[in-house]
VEXTIMAR-84916 format. One record per residue: residue in one letter; x, y, z of N, C-alpha, C in turn. Coordinates in steps of 0.1 Angstrom, whole numbers, plus 5000, padded with zeros to 4 digits. Last residue first. Layout:
REM VEXTIMAR-84916
AXYZXYZXYZ ...
END
This chain:
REM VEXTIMAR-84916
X987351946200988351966209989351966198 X984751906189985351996188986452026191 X984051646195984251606180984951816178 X984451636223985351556217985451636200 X981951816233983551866233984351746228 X980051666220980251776213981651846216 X980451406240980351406223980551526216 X979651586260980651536262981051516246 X976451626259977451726259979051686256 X975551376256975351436242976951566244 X976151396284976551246276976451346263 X974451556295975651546296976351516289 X971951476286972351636282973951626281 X971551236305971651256285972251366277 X970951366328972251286322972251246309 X969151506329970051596330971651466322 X966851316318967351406305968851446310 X967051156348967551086330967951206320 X966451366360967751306361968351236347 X963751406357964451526355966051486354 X962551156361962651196344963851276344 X963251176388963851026379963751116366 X960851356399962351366394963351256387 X959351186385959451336376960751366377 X958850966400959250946388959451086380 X958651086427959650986426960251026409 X955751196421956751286427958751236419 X954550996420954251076411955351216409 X954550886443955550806433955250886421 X953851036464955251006463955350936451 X951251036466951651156460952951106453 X950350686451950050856459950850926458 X947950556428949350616428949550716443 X945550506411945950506427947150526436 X946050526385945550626391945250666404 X949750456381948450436382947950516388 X952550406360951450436367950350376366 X954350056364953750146354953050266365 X957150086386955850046375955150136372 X958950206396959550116382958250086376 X958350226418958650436413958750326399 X958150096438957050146428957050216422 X960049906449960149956438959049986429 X957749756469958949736467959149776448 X956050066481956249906481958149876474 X955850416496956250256484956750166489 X955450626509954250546508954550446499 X957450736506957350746519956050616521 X960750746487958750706482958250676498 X963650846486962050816493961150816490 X966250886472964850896470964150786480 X969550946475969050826478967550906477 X971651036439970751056457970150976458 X974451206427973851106429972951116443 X974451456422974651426413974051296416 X975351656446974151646442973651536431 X978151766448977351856433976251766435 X978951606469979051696472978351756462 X976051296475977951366474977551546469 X973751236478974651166483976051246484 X970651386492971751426483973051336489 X967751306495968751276504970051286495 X964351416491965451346482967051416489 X962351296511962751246501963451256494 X964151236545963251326536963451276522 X963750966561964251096565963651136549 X962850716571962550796572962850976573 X965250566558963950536548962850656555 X968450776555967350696560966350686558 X970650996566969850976558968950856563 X973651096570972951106580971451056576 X974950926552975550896565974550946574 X972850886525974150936531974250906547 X971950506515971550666517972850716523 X970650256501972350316497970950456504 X968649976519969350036508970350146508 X967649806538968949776533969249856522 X964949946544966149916553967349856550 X963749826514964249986521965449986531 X962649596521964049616513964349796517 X960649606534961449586536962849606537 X958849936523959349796515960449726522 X957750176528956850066537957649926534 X959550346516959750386533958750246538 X960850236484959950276493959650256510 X964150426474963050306480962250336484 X966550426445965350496455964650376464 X969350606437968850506446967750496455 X971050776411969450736419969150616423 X973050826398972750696403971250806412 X975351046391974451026384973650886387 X979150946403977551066402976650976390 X980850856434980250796421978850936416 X981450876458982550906448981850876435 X979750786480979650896474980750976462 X980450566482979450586473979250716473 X983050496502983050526487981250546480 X981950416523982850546521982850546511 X980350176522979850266524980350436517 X982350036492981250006504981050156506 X982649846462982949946470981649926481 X982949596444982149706441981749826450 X984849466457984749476438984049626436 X985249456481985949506473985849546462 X982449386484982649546486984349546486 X981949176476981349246469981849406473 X983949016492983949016477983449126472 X984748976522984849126518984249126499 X982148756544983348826529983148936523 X981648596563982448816561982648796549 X980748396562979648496563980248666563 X981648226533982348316545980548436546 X981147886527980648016528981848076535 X982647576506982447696521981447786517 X982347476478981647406492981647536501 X981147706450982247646461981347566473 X980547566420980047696431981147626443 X980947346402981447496400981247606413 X978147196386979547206392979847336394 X975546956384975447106389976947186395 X974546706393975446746380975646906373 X973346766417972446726406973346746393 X975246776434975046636433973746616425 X976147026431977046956427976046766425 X973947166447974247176434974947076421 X975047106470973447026466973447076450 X977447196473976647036471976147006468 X977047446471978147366463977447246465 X975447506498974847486482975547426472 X976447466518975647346514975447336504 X979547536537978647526534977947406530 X981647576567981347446556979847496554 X983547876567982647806573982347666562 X986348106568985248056559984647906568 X985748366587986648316577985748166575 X984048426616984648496606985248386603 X980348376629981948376633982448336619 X977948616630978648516630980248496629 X976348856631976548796616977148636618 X975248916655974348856647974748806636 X977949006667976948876674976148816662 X978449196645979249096648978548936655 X976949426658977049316639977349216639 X975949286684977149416678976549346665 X973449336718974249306702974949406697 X973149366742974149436741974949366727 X970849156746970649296744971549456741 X971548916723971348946733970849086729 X969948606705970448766700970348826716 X969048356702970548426708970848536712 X968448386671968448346680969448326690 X968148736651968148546654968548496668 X965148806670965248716664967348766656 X963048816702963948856693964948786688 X960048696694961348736703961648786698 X957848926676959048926692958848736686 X957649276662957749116660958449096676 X957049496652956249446662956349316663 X960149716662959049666657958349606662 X961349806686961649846674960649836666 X962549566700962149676704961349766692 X963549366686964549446693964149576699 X962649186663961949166676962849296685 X965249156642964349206647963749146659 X968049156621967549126629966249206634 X970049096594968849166595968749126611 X971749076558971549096574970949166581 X971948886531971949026537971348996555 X974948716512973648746522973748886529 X976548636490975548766489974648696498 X978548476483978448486495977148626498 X979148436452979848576458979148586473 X977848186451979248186444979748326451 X975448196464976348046468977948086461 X974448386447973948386463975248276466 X974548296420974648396427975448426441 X972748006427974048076419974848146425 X970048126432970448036440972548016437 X969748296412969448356422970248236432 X969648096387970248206385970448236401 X967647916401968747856399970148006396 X964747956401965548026413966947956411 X963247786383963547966381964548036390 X965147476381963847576388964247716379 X965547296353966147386360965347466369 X965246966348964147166340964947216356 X968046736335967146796343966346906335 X970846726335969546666323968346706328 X973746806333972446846337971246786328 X976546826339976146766329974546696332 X980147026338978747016344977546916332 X983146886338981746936328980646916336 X985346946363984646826358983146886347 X987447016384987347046373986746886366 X986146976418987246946407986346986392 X984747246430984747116429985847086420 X986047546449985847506438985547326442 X987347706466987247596470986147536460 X987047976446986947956460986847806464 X986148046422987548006417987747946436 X984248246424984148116418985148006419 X985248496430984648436441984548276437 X986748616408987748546415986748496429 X986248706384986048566388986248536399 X987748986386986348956386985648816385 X990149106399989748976403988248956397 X990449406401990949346391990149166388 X990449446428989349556419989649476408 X990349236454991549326442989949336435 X990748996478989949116477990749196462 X990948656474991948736477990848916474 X988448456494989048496480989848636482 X990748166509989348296507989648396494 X992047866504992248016508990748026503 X991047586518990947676510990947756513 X992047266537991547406535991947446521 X990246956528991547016529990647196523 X987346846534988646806544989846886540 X985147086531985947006529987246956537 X981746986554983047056550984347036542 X979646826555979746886544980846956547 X979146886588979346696576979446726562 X978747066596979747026598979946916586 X976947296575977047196582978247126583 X975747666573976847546576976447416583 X973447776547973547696561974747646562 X971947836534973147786523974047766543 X969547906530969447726521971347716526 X969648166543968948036556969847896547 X969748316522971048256532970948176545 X967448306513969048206502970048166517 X966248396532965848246529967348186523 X967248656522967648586535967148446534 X966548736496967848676499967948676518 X963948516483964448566492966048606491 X963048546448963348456458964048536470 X961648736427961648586426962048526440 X961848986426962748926423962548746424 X959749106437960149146423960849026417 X960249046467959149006458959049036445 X962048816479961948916473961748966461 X960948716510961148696500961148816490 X961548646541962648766533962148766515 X961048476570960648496554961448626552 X962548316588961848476589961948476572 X961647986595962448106599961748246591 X958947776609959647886595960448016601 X958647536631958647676629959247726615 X957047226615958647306620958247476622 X954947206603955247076614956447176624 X953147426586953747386589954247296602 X949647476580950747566591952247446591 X947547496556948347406564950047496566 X943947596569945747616566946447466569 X941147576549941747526559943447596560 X940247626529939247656536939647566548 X941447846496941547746510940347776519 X940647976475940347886479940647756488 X942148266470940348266475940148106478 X944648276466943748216459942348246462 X945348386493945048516478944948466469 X945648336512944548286513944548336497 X948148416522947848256524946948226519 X947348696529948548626518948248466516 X945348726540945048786526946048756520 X945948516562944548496546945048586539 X947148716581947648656571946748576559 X944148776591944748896585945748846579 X943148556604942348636592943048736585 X945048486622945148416610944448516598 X944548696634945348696631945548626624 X941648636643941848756641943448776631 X942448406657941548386648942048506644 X944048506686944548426675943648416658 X942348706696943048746688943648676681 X940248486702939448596697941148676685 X941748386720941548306712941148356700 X941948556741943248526734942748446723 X940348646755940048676743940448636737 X939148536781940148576783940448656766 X936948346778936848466782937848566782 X938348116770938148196760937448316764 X940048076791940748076780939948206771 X938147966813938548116813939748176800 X937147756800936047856802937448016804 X939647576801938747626792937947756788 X941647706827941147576821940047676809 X945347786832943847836829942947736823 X947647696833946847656843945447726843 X949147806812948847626814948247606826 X949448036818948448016805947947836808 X950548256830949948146838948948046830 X954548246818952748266819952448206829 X957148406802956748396813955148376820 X959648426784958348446785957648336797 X962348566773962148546778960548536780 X963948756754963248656753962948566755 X963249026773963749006763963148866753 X960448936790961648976797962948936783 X957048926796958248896786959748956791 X954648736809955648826814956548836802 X950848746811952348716805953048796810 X947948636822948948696824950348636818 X944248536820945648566812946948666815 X941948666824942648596837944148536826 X942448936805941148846814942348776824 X945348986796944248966789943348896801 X948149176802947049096814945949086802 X951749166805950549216796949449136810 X955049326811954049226819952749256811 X958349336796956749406803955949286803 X960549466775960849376792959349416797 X961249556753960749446754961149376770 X961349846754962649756760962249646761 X958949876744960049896737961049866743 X956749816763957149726750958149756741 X957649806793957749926782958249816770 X956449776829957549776823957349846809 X952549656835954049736840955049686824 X950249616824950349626833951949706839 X948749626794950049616795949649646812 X946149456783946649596792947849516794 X943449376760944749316770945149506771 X941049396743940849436756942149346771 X940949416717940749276720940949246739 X939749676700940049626711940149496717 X940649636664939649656674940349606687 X941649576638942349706641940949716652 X942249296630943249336640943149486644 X940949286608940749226611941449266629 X942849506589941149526593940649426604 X944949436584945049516591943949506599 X945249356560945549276565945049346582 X944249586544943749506546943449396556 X947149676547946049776551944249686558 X948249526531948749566544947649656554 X947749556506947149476513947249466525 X946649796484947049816498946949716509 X944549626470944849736466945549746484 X944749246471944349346469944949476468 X947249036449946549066462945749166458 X946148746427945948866431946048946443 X948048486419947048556428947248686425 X950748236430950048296417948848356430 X952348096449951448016441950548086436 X955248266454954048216457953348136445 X956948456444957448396455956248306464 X955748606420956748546418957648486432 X953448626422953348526413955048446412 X952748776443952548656444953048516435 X954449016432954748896442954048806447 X951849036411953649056409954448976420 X949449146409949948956412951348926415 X947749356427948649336423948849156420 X945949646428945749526430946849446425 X947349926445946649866432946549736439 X949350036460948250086461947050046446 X951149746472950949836460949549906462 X953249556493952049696496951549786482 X954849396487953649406479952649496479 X956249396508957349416500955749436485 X954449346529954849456530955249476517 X953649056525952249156522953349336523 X956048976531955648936516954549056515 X956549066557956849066546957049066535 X954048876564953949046569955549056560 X954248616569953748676555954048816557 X955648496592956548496580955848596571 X954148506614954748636611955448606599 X952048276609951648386609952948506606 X954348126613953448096603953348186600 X955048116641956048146635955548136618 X952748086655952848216652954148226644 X952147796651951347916644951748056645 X954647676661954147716644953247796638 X954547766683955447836678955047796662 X952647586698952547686695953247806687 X952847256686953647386689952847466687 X951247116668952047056675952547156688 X947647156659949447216657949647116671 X945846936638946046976650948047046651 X945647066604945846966614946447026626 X944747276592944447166589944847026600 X943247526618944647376613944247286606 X941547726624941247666614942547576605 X941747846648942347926632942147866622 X940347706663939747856665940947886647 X941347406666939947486659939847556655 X944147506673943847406662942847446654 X943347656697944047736690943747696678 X942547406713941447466709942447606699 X944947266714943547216706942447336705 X946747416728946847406717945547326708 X945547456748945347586746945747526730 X945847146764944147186759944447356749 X948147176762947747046757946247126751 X950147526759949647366766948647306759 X950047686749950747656748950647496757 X948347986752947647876742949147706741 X950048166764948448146768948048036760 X952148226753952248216767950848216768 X951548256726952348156733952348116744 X949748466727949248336724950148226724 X951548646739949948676743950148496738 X953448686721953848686734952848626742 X952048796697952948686699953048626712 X950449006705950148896701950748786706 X951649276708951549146717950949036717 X952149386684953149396692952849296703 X949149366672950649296667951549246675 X948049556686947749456683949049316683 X949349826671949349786691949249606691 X948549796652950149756657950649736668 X945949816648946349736643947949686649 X946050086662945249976667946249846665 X945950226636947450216648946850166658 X945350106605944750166617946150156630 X947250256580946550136584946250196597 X949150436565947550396562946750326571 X951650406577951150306560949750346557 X951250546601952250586593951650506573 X948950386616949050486606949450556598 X950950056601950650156616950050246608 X951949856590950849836595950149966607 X954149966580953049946573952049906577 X956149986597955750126594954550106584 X956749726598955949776610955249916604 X958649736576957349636580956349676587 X960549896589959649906576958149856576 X961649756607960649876612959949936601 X962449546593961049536602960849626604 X964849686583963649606576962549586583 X966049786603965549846593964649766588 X967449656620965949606620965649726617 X970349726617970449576618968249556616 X971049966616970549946606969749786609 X972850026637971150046645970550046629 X974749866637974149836645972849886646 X975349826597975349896609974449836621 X976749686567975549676578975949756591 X979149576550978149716549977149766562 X979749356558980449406561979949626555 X977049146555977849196570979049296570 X974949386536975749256541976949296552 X972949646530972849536543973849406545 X973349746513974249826522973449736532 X971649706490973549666489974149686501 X969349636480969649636489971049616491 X967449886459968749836459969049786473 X965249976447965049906459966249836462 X966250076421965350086428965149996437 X968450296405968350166411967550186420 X969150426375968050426384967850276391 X972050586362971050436367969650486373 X973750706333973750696347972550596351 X975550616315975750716320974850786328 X977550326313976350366315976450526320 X980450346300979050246296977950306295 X981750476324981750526303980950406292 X981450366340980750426337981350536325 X981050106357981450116343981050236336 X980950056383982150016381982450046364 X978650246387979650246397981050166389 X976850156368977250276365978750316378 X976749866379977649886362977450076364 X975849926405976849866407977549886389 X973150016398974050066407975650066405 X972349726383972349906373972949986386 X972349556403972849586390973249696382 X970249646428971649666429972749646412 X968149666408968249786412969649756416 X968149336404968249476391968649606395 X967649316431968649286425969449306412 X965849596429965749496435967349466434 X965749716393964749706406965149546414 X967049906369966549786379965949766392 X968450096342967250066352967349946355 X970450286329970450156330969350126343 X971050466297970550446315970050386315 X973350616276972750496284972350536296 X973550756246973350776265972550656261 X975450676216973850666221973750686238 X978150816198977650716213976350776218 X977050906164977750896175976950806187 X975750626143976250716146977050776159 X974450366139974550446130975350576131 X973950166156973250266160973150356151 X975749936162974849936154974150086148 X977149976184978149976169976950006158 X975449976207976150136199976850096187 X974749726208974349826200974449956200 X977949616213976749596196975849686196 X977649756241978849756228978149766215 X975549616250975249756248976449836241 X976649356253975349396247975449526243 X978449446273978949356253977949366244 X977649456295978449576285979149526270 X976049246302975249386292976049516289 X978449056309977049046295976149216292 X979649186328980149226317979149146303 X977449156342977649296343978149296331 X977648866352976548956346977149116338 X980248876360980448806349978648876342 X979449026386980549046379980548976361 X977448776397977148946393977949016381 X977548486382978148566393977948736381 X978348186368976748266375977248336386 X979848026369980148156359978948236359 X979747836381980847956386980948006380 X978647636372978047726375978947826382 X980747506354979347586350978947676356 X982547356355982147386365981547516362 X983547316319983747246332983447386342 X980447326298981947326301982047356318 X978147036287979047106287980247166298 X977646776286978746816277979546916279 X974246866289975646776288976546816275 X974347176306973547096301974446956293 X975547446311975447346324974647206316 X975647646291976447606302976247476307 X973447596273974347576267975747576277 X970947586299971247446292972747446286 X970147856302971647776306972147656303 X968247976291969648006281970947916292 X965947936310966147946295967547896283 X966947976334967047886330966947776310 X969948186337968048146335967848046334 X972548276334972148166341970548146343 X971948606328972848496325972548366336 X969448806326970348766335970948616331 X967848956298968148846308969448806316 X967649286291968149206291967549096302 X965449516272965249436287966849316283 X965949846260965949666260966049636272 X964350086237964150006249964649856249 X965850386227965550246226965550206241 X963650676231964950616234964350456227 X963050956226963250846212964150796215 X961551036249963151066252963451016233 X958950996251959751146250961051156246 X958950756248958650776240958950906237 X960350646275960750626261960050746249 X958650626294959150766296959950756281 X956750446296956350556296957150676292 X958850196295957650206293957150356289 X960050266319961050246306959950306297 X957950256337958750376342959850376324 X956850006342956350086335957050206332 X957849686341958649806343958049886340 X956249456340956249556348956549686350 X957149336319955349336318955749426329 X959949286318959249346304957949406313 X960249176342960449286340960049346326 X959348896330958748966344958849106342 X961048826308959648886306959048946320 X963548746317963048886316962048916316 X963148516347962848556333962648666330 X965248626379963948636371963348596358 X967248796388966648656388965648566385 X967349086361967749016375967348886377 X968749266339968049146343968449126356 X968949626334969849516340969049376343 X967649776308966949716322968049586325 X968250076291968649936292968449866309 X967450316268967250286280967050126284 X969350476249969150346251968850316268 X968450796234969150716246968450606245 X969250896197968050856206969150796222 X971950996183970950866188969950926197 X972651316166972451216174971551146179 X971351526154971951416141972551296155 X970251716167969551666160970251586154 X969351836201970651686197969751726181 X967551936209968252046204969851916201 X965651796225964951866213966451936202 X964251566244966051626237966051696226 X961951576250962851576264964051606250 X960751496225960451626232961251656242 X962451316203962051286211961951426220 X963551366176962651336179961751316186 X966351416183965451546181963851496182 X967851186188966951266198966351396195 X966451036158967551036164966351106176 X965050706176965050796161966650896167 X962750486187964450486192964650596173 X959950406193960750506194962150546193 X960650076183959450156176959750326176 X962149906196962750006186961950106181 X962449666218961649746212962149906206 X963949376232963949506219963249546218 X964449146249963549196243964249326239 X966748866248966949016248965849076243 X969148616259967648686258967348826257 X971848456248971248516261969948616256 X973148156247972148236238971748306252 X976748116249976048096252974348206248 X980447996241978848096243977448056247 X983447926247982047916245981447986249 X986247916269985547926256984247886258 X988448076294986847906293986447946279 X990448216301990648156286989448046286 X988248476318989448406316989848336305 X986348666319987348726325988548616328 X984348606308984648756304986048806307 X982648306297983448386305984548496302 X980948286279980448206290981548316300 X979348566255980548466261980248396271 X976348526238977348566245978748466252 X974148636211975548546216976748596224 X971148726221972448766217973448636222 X968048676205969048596208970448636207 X965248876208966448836200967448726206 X962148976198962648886211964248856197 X960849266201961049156191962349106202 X957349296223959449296224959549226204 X955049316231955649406220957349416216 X954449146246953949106232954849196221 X955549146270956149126262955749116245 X954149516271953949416275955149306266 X951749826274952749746268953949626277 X948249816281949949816285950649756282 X946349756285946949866272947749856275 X945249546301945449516285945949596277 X945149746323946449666322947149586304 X943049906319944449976316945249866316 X941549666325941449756310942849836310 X942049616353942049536342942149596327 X940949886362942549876358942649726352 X938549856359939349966348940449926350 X937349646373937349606364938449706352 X938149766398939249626395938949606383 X936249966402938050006403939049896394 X934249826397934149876386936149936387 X934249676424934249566409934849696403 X934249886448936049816442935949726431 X932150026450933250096442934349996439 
END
């Protein structure tokens, strides 16, 4: 059954509209929105107009007849728009009822369109104009023109994203909303930075993770038992001279490991990537965009699963994998864990009783189940496991690039700080440059001769408004161990895990700066209030209507997204944020990372079929509105 499955949706995929069908435009935009820096710059804009009539035309608005069609507008995220052109099925599909116009914008600083910033000559400290804020006001200049264009009264807007798209289109109907009249933010992670973040949010994300590999996702609950002592099992059993040569063999090292901590710090990096990908289809979308290209399969989590969902015959002996304090027993294999603490008799076991013991049986087993990420060329026939442990992958898989990796790259080091202090950035609703403007480089023309990676927009960003998100795990909770980050006691606060307050010596200003790359600041502040002054925190989101904030319950990112106080990736699907209902957080109980945004499919399950009706039922209620409003003006 799965050639002729893979061969149809190949065939539905060729029908699907795509960038072929954009007329591709070049809007001229400002470099800066919010001071006297002159110049423009060419920013990207697929179009599609084919449906865009008035709204009588369209079956969802039957009773507008001399008004616009809705402009359904996709916030760019870090990404080339085309990603989002070829994905977004949800704009895609639901246009044609509405006789809405379709535009994808590009996110300012691409690499495409930034040469006219950062390329020679040009203007001084470039990249401080790569910031959310200065995004935002690109697609309200956009979406100015084309209401001027439109021919008639103000065209409803809704503004779709996913990811860091999803926090975009959140964040412009939150700060602009006689713009946008209302969003669909999908997989929005806004409520994970240190000053949003909660104590018992802190391993949301992994218990996501986890919720994918258990029968909660489909997958065998074998599979998780599995999991949960692996780690603990093949460090404390394979960790000496002979356990690490024969581990070398049994998973197939390209080269002999040094450490047992590489291979399992190898192994747990993918379980993120295969979570944030869980698509009930075959997919390339995060491979292509936080990897070396590929197909995964249909449910890869599930997959990944098969290999790990049999008895490998260890016994917990005493204590409780959830207070991570317990004693395991594989054959003549005994571990102790004691938070993070580990405890064996593994270096005294000789050969023969190693592999009677199975541990070997589960290491193999485990590489076989990361293959379906490591392997989703089909053509390795060896790994190469890294020399250094890998910190905890985060990559984000829509989006092109981690934002916990970003906040791994942007690291304090003492030998990079600057010698004279810099205030922090002052907090004000008014301030919309004002993270850029932060211990700055001297005013000097950025002057780049260079190909710009893809992850330059995102690397930007991340370094100019301090956007890291925060996470921990191993904590009982899931099935990762130790517990991670490092340090992390058992009487953690936010505070232990985020770090110590006011601004720290960064890296990225530098490393930026020393490819003729100016503008982003040397420090970090791991607190900084920027984003949730500008763009409000917990207590305020329910002051805002018409937002849909949805995630899927298996997608990482879930654990960091916007729900009410009592709410959460496991609580019901549609989680009303304020008092009329108007804005809610949505659960897709069975979604990846923002499935409710792609196209359908006939492997779809219940929830995203569910997800996107209501989404429809929201977009017309807020068009209704918007049209409604225009009729009390031109009558009042």
């Amino acid at each position: 059954m799965g050639a002729p499955r893979a061969s149809q949706e190949h065939k539905d995929a060729e029908k699907r509209p795509s960038t072929e069908n954009c007329t591709w435009r070049n809007f001229t935009q400002r470099i800066d929105h919010f001071g006297a820096t002159e110049g423009t710059f060419p920013q990207r804009l697929c179009i599609y107009d084919h449906w865009w009539r008035r709204a009588a035309s369209g079956e969802e608005l039957p009773r507008h007849k001399t008004s616009p069609g809705p402009i359904f507008f996709y916030t760019g995220n870090e990404s080339p728009v085309g990603v989002y052109v070829n994905q977004t099925g949800l704009m895609w599909e639901l246009a044609p009822s509405f006789g809405a116009l379709i535009v994808f914008a590009e996110h300012r600083c691409e690499p495409s369109s930034v040469w006219k910033m950062c390329g020679q000559q040009a203007v001084e400290d470039c990249v401080g104009y790569c910031t959310s804020a200065q995004a935002l006001a690109d697609y309200a200049a956009i979406i100015a023109e084309l209401q001027a264009t439109s021919g008639g009264p103000r065209a409803p807007v809704v503004a779709f994203g996913g990811s860091y798209g999803g926090m975009l289109a959140g964040w412009m109907r939150m700060k602009m909303p006689e713009v946008i009249d209302g969003a669909i933010a999908a997989s929005a992670p806004i409520w994970q930075l240190a000053t949003t973040v909660t104590r018992e949010s802190l391993d949301w994300p992994y218990q996501a993770i986890t919720r994918g590999v258990s029968s909660f996702g489909g997958a065998s609950e074998r599979c998780v038992e599995n999991l949960r002592v692996a780690w603990p099992l093949i460090e404390g059993g394979l960790s000496s001279t002979l356990g690490l040569s024969l581990l070398s063999k049994r998973v197939h090292s390209c080269e002999p490991l040094q450490e047992v901590k590489q291979f399992t710090a190898w192994a747990q990096e993918t379980y993120f990537l295969l979570a944030e990908g869980n698509y009930p289809f075959p997919s390339s979308y995060i491979p292509t965009a936080v990897g070396e290209g590929g197909t995964m399969p249909a449910w890869p989590m599930r997959v990944a699963c098969e290999p790990l969902s049999r008895d490998f015959g260890f016994r917990v002996e005493s204590g409780e994998l959830e207070k991570v304090h317990y004693t395991i027993r594989m054959g003549d294999l005994k571990v102790t864990v004691h938070w993070d603490q580990l405890h064996s008799n593994g270096a005294q076991l000789n050969e023969k009783q190693l592999h009677a013991s199975g541990i070997l049986e589960l290491a193999a087993a485990l590489a076989d189940s990361v293959a379906v990420w490591y392997n989703v060329s089909k053509t390795k026939t060896c790994w190469d496991i890294p020399a250094e442990p890998s910190s905890p992958a985060a990559a984000e898989g829509t989006d092109d690039q981690s934002l916990l990796q970003s906040m791994k790259d942007r690291g304090p080091h003492s030998s990079d700080f600057l010698e004279t202090p810099c205030a922090s950035c002052p907090p004000c609703a008014e301030c919309g440059g004002c993270p850029v403007s932060r211990c700055s480089s001297q005013k000097t023309s950025c002057n780049y001769t260079g190909t710009l990676p893809k992850t330059f927009a995102w690397t930007s960003i991340v370094c100019n408004e301090d956007l890291s998100q925060v996470s921990a795990r191993g904590l009982g909770h899931d099935f990762y161990w130790p517990p991670w980050p490092p340090a992390i006691q058992r009487n953690y606060t936010v505070a232990s895990v985020v770090g110590p307050k006011g601004l720290q010596p960064g890296t990225c200003g530098k490393d930026l700066q020393d490819q003729g790359l100016r503008g982003a600041p040397m420090t970090t502040d791991l607190w900084s209030t920027w984003l949730t002054a500008y763009y409000g925190d917990r207590a305020n989101a329910s002051q805002h209507r018409n937002i849909v904030w949805s995630n899927g319950a298996l997608d990482p990112w879930s654990g960091m997204g916007v729900y009410p106080p009592s709410g959460g990736p496991t609580g019901p699907m549609v989680q009303e944020m304020n008092v009329d209902g108007s804005t809610i957080a949505l659960v897709l109980d069975l979604g990846a990372h923002h499935l409710d945004l792609m196209f359908s499919d006939p492997a779809d399950p219940p929830c995203a079929h569910a997800a996107r009706e209501i989404e429809r039922q929201r977009i017309r209620q807020w068009c209704e509105e918007a049209y409604q409003a225009q009729d009390d003006k031109v009558y009042a």
